[in-house]
DSSP file (Angstrom, degrees, kcal/mol; ACC not computed):
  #  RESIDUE AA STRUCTURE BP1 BP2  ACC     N-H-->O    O-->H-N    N-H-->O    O-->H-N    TCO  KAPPA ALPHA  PHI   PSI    X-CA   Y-CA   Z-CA
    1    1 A X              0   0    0      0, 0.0     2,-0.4     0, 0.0     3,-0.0   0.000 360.0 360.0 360.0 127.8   -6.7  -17.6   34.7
    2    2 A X    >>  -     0   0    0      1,-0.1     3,-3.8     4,-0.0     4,-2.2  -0.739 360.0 -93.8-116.4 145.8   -7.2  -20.7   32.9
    3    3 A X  H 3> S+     0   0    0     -2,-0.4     4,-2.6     1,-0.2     5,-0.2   0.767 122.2  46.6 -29.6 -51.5  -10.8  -21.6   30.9
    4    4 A X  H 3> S+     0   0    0      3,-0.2     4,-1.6     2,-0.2    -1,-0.2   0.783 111.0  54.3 -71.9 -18.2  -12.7  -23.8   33.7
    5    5 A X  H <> S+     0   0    0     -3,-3.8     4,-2.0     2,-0.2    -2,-0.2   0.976 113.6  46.9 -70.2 -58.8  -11.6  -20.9   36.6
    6    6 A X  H  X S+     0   0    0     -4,-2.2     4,-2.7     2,-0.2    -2,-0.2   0.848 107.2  51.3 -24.9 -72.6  -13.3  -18.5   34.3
    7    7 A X  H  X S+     0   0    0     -4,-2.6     4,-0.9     1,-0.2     5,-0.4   0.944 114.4  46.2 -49.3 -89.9  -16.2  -20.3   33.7
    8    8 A X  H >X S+     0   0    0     -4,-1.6     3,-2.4     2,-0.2     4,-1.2   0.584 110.1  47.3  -5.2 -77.6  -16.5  -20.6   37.1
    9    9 A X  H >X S+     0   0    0     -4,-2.0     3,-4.0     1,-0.3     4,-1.3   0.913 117.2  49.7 -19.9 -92.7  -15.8  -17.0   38.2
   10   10 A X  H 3X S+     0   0    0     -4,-2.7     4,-2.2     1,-0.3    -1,-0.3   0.529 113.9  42.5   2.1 -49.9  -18.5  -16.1   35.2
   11   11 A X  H <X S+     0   0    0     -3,-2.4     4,-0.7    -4,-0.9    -1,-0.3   0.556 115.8  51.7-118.0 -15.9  -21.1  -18.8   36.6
   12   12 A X  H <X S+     0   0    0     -3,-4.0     4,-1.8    -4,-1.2    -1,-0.2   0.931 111.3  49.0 -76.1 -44.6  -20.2  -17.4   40.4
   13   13 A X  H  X S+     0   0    0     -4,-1.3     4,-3.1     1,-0.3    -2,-0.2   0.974 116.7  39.8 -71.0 -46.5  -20.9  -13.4   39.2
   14   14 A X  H  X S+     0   0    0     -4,-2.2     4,-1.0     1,-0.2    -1,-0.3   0.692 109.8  53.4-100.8  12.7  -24.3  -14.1   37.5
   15   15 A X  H  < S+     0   0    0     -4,-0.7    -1,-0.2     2,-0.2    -2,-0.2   0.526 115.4  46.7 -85.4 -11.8  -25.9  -16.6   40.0
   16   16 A X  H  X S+     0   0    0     -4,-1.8     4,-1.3     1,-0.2     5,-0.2   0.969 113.8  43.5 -90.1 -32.3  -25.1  -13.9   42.5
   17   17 A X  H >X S+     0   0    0     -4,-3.1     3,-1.2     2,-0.2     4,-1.0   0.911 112.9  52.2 -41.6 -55.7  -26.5  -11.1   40.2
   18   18 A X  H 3< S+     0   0    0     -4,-1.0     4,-0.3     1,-0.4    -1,-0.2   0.594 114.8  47.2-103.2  -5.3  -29.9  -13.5   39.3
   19   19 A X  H 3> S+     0   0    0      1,-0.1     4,-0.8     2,-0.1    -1,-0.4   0.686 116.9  42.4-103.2  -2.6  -30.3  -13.9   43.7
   20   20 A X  H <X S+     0   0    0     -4,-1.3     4,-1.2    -3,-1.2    -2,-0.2   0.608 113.2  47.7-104.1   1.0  -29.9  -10.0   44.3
   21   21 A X  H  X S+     0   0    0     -4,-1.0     4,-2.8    -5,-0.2    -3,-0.1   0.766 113.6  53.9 -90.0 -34.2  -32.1   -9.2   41.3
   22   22 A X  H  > S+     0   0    0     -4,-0.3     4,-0.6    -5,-0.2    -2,-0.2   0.940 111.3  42.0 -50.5 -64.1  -34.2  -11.9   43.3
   23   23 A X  H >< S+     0   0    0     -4,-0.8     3,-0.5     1,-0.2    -2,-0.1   0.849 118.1  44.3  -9.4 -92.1  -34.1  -10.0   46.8
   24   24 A X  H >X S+     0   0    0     -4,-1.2     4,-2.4     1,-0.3     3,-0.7   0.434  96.0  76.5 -83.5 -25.6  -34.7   -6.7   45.5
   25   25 A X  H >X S+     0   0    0     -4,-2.8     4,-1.6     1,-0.2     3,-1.2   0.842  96.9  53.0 -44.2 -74.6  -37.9   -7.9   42.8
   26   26 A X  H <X S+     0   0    0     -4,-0.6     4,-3.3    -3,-0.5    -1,-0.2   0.681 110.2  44.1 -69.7 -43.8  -40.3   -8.1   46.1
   27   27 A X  H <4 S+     0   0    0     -3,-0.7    -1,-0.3     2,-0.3    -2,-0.2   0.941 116.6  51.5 -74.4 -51.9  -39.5   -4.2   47.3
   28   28 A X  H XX S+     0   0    0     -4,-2.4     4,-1.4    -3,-1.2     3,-0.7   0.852 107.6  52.5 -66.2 -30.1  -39.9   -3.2   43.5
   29   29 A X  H 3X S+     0   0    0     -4,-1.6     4,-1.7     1,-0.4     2,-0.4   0.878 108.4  50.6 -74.6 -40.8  -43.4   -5.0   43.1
   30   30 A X  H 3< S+     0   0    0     -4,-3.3    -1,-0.4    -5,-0.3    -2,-0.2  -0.217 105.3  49.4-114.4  85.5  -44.6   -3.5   45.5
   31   31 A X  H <4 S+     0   0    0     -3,-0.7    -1,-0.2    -2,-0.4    -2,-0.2   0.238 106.5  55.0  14.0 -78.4  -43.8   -0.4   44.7
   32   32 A X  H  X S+     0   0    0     -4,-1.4     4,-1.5     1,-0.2    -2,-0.2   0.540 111.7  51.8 -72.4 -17.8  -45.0   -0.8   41.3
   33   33 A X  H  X S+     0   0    0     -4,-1.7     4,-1.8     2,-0.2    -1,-0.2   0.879 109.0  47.6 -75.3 -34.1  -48.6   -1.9   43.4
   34   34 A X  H  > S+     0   0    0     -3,-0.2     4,-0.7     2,-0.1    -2,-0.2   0.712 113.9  50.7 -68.9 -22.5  -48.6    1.1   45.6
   35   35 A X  H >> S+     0   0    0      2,-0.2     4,-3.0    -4,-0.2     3,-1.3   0.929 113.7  41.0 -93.4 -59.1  -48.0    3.0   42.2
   36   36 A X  H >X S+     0   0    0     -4,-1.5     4,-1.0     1,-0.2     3,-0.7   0.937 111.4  56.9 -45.8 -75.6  -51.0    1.2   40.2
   37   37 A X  H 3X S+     0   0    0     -4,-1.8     4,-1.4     1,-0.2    -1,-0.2   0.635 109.7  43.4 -11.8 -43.5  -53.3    1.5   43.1
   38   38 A X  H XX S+     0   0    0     -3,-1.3     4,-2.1    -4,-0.7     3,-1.0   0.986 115.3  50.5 -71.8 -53.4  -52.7    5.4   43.1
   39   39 A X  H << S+     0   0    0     -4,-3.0     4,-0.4    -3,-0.7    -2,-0.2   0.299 113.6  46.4 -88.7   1.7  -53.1    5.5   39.0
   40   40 A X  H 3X S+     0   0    0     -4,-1.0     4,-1.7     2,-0.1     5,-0.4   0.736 112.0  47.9-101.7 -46.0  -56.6    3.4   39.2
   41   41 A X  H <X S+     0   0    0     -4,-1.4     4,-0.8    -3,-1.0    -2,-0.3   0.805 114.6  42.9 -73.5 -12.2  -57.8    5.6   41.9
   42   42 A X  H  X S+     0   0    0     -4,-2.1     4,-2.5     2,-0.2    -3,-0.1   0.917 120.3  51.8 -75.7 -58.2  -56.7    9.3   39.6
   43   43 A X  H  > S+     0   0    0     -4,-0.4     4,-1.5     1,-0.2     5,-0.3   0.831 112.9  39.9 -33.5 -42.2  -58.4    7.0   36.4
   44   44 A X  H  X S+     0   0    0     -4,-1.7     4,-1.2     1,-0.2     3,-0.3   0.916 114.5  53.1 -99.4 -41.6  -61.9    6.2   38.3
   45   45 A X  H  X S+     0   0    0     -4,-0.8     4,-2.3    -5,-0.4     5,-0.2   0.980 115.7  41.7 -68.4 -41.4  -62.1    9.8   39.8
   46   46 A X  H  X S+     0   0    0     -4,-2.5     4,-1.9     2,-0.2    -1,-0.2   0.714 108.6  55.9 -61.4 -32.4  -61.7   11.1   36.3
   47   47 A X  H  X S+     0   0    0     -4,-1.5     4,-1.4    -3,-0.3     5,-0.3   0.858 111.2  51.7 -70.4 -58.0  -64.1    8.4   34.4
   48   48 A X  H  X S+     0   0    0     -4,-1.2     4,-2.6    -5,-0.3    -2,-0.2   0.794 108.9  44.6 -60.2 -13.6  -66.6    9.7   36.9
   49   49 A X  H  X S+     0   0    0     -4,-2.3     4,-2.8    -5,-0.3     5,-0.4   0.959 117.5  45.3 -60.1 -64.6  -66.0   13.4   36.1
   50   50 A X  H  X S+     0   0    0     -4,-1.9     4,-6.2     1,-0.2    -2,-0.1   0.986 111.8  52.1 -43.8 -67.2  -66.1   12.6   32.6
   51   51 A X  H  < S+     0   0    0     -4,-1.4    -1,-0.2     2,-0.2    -2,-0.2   0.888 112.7  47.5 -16.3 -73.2  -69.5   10.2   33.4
   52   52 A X  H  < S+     0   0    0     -4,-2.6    -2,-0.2    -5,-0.3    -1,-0.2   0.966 121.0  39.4 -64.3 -45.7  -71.4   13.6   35.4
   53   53 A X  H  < S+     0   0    0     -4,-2.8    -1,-0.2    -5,-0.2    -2,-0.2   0.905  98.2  83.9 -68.9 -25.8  -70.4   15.8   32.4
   54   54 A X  S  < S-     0   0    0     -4,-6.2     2,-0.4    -5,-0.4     0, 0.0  -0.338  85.0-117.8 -71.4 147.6  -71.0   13.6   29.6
   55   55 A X    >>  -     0   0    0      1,-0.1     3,-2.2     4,-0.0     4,-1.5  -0.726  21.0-114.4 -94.3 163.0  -74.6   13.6   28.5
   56   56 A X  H 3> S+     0   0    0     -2,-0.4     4,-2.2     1,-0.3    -1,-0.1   0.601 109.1  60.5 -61.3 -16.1  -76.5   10.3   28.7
   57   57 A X  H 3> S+     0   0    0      2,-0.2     4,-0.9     1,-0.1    -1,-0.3   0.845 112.0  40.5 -47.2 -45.0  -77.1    9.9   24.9
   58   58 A X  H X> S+     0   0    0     -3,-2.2     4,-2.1     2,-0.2     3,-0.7   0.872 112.8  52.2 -94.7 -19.3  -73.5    9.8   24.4
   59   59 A X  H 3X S+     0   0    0     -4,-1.5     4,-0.9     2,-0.2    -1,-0.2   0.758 106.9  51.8 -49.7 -33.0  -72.8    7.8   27.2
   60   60 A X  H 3< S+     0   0    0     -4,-2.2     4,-0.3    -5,-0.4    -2,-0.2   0.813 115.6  45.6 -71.3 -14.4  -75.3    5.4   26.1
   61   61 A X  H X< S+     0   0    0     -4,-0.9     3,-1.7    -3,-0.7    -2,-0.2   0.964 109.5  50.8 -70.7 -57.2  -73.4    5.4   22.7
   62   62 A X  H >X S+     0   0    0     -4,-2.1     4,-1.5     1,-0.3     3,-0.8   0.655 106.9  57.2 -41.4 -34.8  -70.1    5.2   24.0
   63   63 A X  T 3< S+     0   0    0     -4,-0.9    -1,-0.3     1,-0.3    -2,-0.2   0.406 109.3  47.3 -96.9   0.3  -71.2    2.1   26.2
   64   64 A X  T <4 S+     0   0    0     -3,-1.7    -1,-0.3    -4,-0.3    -2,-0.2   0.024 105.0  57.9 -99.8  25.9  -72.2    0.4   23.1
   65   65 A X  T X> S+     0   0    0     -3,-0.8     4,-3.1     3,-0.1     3,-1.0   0.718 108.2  47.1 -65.5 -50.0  -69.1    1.1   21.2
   66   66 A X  H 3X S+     0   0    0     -4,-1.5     4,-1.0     1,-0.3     5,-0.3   0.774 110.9  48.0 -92.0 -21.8  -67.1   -0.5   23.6
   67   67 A X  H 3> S+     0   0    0      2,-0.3     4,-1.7     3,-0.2    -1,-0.3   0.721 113.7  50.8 -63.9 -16.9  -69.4   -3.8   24.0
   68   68 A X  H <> S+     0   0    0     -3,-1.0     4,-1.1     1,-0.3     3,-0.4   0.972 113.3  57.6 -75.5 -58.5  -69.5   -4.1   19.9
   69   69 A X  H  < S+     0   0    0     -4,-3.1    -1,-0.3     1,-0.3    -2,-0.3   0.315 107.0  32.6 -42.9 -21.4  -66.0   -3.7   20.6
   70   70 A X  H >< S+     0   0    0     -4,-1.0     3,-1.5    -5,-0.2     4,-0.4   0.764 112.5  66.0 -96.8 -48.8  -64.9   -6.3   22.8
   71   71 A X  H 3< S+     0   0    0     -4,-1.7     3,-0.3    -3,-0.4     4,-0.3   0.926 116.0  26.5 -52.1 -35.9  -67.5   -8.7   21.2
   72   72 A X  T 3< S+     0   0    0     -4,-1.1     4,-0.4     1,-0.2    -1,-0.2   0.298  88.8  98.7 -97.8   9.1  -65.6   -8.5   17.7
   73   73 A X  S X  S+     0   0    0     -3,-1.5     3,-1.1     2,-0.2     6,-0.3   0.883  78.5  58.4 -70.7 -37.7  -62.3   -7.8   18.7
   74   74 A X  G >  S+     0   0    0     -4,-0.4     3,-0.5    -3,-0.3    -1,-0.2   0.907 119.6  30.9 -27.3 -83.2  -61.3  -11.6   18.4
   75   75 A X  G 3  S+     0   0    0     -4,-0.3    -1,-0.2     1,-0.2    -2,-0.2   0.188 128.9  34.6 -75.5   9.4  -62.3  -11.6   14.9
   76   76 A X  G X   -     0   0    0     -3,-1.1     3,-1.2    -4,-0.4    -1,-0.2  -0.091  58.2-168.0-179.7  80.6  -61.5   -8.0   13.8
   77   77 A X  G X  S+     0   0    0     -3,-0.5     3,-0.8     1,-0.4    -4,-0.1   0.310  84.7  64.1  26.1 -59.2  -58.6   -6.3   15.4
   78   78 A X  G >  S+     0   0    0      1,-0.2     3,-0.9     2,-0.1    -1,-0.4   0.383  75.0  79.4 -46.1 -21.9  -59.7   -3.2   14.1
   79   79 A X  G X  S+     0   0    0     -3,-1.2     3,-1.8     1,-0.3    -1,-0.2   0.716  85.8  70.3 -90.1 -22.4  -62.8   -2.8   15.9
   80   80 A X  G X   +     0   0    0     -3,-0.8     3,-1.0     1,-0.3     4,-0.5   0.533  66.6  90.7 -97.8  13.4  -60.7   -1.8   18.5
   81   81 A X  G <   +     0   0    0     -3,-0.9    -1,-0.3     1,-0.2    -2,-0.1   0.583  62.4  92.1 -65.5 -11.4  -59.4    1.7   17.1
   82   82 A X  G <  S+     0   0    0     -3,-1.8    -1,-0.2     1,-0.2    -2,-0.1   0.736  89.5  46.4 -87.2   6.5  -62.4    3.4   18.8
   83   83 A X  S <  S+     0   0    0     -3,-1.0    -2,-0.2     2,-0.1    -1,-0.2   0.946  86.2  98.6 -59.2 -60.3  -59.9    3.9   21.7
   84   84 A X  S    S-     0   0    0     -4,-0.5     2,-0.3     1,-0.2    -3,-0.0   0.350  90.9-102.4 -57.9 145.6  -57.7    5.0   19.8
   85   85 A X        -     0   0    0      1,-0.1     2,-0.5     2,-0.0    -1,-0.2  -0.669  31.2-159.0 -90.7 146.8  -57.7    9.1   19.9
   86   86 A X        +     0   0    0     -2,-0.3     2,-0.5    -3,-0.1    -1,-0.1  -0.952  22.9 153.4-121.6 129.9  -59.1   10.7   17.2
   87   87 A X        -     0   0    0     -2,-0.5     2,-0.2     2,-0.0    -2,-0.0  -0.977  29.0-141.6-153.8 142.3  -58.2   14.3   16.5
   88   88 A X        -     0   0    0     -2,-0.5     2,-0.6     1,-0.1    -2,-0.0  -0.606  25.6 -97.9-106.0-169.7  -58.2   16.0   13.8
   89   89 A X        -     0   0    0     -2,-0.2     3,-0.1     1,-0.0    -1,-0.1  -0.766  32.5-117.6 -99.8 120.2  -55.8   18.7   12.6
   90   90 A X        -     0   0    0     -2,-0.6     2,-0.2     1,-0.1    -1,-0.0   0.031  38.6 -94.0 -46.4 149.5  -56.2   22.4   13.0
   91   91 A X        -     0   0    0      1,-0.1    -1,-0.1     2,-0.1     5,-0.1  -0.474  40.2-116.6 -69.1 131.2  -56.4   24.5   10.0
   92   92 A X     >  -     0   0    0     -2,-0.2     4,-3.5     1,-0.1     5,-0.2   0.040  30.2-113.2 -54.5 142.6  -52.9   26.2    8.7
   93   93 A X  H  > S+     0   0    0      1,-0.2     4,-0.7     2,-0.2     5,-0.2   0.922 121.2  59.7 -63.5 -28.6  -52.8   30.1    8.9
   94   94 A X  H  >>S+     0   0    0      2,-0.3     4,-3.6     1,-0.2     5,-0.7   0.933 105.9  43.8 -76.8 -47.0  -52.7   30.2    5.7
   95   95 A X  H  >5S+     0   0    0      1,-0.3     4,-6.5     2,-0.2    -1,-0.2   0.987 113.5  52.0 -40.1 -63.6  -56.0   28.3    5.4
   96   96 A X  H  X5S+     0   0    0     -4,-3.5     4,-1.1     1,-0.2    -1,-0.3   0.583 107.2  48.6 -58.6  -7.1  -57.4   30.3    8.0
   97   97 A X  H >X5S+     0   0    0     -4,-0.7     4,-2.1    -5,-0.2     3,-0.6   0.883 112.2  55.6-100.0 -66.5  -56.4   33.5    6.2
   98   98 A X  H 3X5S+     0   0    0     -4,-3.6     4,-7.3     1,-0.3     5,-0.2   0.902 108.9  47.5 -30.5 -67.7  -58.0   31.6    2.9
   99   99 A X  H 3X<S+     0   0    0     -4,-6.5     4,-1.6    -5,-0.7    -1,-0.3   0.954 109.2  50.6 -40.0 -70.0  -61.2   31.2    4.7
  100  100 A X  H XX S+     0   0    0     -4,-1.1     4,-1.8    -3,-0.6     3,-1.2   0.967 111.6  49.8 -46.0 -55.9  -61.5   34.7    6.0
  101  101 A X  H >X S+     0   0    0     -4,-2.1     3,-1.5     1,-0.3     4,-0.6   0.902 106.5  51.5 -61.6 -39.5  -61.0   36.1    2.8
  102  102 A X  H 3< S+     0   0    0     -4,-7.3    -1,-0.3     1,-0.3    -2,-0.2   0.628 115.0  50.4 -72.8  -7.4  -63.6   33.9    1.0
  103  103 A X  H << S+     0   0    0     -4,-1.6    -1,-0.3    -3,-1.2    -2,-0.2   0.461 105.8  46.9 -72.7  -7.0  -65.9   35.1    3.6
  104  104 A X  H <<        0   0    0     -4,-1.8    -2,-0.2    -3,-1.5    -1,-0.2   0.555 360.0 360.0 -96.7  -8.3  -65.5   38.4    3.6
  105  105 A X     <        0   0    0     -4,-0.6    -2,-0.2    -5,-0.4    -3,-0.1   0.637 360.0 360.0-104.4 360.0  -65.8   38.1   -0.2
């Protein structure tokens, strides 16, 4: 097999690889549309649980985080860690043992 066959061969394998990747792309988008579709309708049934339970003080707070937030994001990156989950960490047994004792004492 001499260098120009190769090349050839080579240039045969991955224009047929870059038309079946081609084919199959439309079956796989939508797919991945049937898939979004489902995972926006589980999201919006869930904001709106969240919505009825929340009460409307913190919802009005929560709806002006996220407007400061998108106004400033441009110019400070940061602003957009109040998505970001915040949890803190539960206390070590040993803490908790600390506690109890300095309450009982």
């Amino acid at each position: 097999m001499s260098t120009p066959h190769r090349k050839e061969c080579l240039d045969f394998q991955m224009n047929n690889c870059n038309f079946m990747k081609m084919i199959r792309m439309s079956k796989f988008l939508c797919r991945k549309f049937k898939e979004a579709v489902q995972g926006v309708q589980d999201s919006r049934y869930a904001f709106n649980q969240l919505s009825e339970t929340a009460e409307d003080d913190t919802l009005a707070k929560w709806e002006a985080d996220a407007a400061a937030a998108q106004d400033d994001r441009l110019h400070n990156p940061s602003a957009m860690d109040i998505y970001e989950v915040q949890l803190t960490k539960a206390p070590t047994r040993k803490q908790q043992e600390l506690h109890l004792l300095n309450c009982q004492a």
